[in-house]
C-alpha positions as CSV (number, residue, x, y, z in Angstrom):
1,X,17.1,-2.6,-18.7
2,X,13.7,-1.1,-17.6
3,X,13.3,2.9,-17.7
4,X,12.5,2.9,-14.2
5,X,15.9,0.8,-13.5
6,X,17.8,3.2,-15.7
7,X,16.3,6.2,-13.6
8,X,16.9,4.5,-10.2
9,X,20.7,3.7,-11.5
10,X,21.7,7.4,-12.3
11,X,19.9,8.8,-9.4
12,X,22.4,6.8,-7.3
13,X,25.4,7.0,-9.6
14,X,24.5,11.1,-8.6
15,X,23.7,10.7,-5.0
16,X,27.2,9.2,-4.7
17,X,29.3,12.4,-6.7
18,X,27.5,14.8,-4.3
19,X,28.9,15.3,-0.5
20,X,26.0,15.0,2.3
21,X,27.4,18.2,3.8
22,X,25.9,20.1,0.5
23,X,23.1,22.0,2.1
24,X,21.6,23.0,-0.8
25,X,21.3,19.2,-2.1
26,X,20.1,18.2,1.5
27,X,17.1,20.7,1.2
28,X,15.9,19.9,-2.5
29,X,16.4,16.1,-1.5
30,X,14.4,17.0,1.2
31,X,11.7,18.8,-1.0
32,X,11.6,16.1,-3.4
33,X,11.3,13.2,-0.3
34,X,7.8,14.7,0.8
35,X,7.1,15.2,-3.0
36,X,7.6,11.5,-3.4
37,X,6.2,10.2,-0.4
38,X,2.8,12.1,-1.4
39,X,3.3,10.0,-5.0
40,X,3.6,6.8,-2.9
41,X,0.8,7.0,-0.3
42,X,-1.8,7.7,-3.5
43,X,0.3,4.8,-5.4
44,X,-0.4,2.4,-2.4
45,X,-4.1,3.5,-2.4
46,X,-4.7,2.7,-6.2
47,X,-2.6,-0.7,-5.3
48,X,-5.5,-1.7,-2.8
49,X,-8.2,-0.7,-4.7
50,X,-7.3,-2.4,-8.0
51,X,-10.1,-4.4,-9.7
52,X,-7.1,-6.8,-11.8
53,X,-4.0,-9.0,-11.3
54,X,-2.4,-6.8,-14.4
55,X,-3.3,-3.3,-12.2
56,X,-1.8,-5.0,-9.3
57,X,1.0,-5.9,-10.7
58,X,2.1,-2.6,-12.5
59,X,1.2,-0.7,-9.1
60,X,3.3,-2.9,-7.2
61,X,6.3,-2.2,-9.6
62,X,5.6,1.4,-9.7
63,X,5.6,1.3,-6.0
64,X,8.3,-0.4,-5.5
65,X,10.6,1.9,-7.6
66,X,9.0,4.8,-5.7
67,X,10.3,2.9,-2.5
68,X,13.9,2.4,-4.0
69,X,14.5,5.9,-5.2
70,X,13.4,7.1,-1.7
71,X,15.6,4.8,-0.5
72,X,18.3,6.2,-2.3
73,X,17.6,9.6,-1.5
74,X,17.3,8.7,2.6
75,X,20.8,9.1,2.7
76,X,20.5,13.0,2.8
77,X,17.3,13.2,4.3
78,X,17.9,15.4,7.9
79,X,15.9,12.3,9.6
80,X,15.7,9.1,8.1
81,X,12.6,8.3,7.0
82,X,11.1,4.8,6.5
83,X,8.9,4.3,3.4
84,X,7.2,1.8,5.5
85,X,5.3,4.2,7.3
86,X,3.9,6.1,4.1
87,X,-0.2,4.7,4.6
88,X,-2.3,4.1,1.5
89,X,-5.8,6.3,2.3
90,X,-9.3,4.1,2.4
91,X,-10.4,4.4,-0.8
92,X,-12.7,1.2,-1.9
93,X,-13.0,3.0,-5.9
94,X,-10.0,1.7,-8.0
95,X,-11.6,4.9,-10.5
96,X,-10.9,7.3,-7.7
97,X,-7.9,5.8,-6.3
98,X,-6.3,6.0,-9.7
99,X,-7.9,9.8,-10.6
100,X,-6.4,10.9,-7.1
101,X,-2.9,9.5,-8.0
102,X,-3.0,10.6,-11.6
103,X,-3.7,13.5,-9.5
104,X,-0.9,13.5,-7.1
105,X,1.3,12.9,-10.1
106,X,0.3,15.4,-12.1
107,X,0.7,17.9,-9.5
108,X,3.9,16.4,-8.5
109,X,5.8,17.0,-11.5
110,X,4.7,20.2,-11.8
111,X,6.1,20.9,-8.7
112,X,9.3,19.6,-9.3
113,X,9.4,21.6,-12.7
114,X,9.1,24.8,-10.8
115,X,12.7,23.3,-8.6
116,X,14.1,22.4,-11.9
117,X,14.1,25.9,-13.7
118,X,15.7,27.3,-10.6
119,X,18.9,25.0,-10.4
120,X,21.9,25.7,-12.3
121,X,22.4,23.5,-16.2
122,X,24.8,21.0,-15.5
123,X,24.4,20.6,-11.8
124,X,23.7,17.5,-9.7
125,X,20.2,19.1,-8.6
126,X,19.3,19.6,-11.9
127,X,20.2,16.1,-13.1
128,X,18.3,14.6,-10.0
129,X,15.4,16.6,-10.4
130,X,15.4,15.8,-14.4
131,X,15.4,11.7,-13.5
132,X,12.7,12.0,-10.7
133,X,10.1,13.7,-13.4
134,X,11.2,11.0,-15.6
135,X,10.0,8.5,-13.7
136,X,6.9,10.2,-12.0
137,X,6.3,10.8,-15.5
138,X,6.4,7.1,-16.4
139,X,4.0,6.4,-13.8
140,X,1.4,9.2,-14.4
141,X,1.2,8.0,-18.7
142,X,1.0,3.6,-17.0
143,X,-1.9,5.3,-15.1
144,X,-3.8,6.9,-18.1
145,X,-2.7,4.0,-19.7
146,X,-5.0,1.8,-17.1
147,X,-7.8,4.2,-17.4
148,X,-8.1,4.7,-21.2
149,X,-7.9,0.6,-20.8
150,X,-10.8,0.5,-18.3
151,X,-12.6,3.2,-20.2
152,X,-12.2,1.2,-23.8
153,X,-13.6,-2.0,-22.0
């Protein structure tokens, strides 16, 4: 099974030991919704702007378990939101699509670190938290992977 497969799995396996009447869950799941929708939008734009088949295809994966884990996480969002309507910016430079979403990420995960340190060890918010860096974290090293490629030549 793929990382990002893994990740998705024990997201939901927590999402379903956690009651939706927890209003401390509800507001980091809300937190980490606009964290993730951010990740998408700059995802879709360096999906659009790829130059390859290969960069297309990894985006499209990585945006696609984006989608799901949003998905998953919709469940305790206040409003429903539908990942649909996250747009992709204009951006006609794959290089600056994928800088801006390295971008995104990077700043991303450090937000969620700052979350992280402040939930108890052991707890559900911790665990989700911990499995949503994981895979932003995938993402982020697949898109310096792409750009040390394009560099390289």
């Amino acid at each position: 099974m793929e990382p990002g497969h893994e990740i998705l799995k024990r997201v939901g396996e927590i999402v379903q030991g956690v009651e939706s009447t927890d209003a401390r869950f509800v507001s980091v799941v809300t937190v980490v919704g606009a964290v993730l929708r951010r990740v998408l939008s700059a995802e879709k734009t360096a999906h659009q702007a790829a130059i390859s088949l290969a960069q297309q295809t990894q985006l499209e994966q990585m945006r696609s378990e984006l989608s799901d884990l949003i998905r998953i996480l919709g469940a305790f969002q206040p409003e429903r939101v539908s990942v649909e309507t996250v747009a992709a910016k204009e951006e006609p430079s794959w290089w600056f699509a994928l800088s801006e979403a390295t971008h995104v990420l990077e700043e991303s995960i450090d937000q969620l670190s700052v979350l992280v340190k402040q939930q108890e060890k052991g707890s559900a918010i911790r665990d989700l938290m911990a499995q949503t860096q994981r895979l932003l974290r995938e993402h982020y090293n697949v898109l310096l992977e792409q750009a040390r490629g394009y560099i390289d030549g």
